[in-house]
C-alpha positions as a Markdown table, in Angstrom:
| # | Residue | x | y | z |
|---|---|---|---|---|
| 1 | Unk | -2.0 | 3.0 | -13.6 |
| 2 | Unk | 0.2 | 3.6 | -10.2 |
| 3 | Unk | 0.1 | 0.5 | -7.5 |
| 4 | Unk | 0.9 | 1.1 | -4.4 |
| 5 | Unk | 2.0 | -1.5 | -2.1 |
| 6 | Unk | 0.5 | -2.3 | 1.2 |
| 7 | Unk | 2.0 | -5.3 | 2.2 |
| 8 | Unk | 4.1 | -8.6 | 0.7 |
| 9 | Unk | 3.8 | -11.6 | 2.5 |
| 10 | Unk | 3.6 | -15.2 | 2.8 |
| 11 | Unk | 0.4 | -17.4 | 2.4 |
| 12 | Unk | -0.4 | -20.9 | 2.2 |
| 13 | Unk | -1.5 | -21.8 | -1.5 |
| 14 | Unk | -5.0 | -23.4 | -2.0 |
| 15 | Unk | -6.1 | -22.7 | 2.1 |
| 16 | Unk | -10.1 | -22.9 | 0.4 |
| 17 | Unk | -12.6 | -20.5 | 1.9 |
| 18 | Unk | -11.4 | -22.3 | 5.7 |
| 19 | Unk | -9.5 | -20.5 | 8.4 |
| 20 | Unk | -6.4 | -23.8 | 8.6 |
| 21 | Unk | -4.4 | -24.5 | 5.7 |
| 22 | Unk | -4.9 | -27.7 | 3.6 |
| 23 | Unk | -2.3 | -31.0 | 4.5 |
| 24 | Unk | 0.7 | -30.6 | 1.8 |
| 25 | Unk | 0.6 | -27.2 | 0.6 |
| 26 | Unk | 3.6 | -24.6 | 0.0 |
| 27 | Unk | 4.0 | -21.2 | 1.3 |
| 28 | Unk | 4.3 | -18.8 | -1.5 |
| 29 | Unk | 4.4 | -14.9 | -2.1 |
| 30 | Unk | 1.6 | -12.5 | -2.2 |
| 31 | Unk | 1.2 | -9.0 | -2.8 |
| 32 | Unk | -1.2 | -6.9 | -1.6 |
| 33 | Unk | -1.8 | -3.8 | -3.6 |
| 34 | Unk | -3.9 | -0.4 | -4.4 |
| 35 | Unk | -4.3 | 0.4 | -8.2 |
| 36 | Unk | -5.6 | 3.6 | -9.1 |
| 37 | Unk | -8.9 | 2.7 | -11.2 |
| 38 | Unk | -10.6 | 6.0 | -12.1 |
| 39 | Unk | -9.3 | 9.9 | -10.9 |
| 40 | Unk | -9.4 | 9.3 | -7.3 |
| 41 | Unk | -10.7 | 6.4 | -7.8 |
| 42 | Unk | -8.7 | 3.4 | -5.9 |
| 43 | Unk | -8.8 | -0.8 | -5.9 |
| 44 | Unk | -7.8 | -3.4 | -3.9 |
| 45 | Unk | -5.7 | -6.1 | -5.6 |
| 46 | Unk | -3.7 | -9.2 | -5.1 |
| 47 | Unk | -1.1 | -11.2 | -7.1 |
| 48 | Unk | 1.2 | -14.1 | -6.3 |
| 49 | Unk | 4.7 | -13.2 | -7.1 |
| 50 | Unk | 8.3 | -15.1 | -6.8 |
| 51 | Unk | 10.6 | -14.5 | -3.8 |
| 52 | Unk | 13.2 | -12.1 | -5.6 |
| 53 | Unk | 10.3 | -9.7 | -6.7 |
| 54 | Unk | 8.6 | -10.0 | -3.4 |
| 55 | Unk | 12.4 | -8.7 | -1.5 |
| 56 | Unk | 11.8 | -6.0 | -3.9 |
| 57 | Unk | 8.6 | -5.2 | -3.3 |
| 58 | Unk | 8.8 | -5.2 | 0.3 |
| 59 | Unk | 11.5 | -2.2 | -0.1 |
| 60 | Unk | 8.8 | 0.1 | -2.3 |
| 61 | Unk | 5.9 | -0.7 | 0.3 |
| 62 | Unk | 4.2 | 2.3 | 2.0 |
| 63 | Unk | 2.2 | 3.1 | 4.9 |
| 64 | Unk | -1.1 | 4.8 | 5.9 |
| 65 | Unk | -0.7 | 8.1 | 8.0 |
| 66 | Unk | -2.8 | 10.4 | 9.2 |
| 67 | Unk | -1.3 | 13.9 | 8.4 |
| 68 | Unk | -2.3 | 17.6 | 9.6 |
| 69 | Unk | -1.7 | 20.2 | 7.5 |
| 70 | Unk | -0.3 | 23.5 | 9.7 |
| 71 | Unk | -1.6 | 25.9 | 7.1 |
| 72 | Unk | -5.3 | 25.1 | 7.3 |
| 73 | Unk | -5.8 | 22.9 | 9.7 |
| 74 | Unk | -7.0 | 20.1 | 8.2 |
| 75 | Unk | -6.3 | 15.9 | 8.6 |
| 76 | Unk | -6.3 | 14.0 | 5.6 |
| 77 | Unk | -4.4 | 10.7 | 5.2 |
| 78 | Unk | -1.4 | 9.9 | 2.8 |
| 79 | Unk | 0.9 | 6.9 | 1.8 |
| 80 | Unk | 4.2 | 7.2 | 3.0 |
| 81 | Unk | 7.0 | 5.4 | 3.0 |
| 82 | Unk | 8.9 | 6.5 | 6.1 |
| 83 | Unk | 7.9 | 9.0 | 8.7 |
| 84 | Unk | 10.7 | 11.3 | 7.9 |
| 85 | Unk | 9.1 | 12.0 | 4.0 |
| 86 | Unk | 7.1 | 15.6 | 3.6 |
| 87 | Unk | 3.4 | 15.1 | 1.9 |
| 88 | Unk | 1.8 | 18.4 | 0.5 |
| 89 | Unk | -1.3 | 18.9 | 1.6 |
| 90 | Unk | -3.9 | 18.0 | -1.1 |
| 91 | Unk | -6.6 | 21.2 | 0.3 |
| 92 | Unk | -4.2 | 24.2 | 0.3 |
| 93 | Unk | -2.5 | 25.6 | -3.2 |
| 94 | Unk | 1.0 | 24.7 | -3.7 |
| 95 | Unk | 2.3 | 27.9 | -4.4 |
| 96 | Unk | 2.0 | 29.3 | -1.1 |
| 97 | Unk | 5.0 | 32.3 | -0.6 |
| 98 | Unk | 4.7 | 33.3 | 3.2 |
């Protein structure tokens, strides 16, 4: 199963179902992730995690883009983790030779 990391932050522990934080809690860790369930199929996850994992996640986390493809034409969206990285289009064959 791949994860993909949206986002690692800090959150109060034990805030309840209410917008402000309880009196006397501690800020702790969270990670905020996609697994792949199924083929194509993906889920939203979270899990509390210590600081030194969370520095570490924070340098693997990737972003939402909307790409076009200059081939076809098409948009689809990929996770990337800096604008500079190349994403193949997911539509056209791989093994194009023009």
């Amino acid at each position: 199963m791949t994860k993909i990391t949206i986002s690692v932050c800090k959150v109060y522990r034990n805030t309840g179902r209410f917008r402000f934080h309880r009196k006397n809690t501690k800020k702790a860790w969270k990670h905020y992730y996609l697994e792949e369930d199924e083929p194509d199929e993906w889920k939203f996850n979270t899990e509390w995690v210590d600081s030194i994992k969370a520095q570490f996640l924070k340098l693997k986390k990737r972003h939402k883009r909307m790409c076009i493809c200059l081939n076809c034409g098409r948009i689809f969206y990929a996770y990337i983790k800096n604008e500079r990285e190349e994403v193949n289009c997911p539509i056209c064959p791989d093994d194009e030779d023009e």
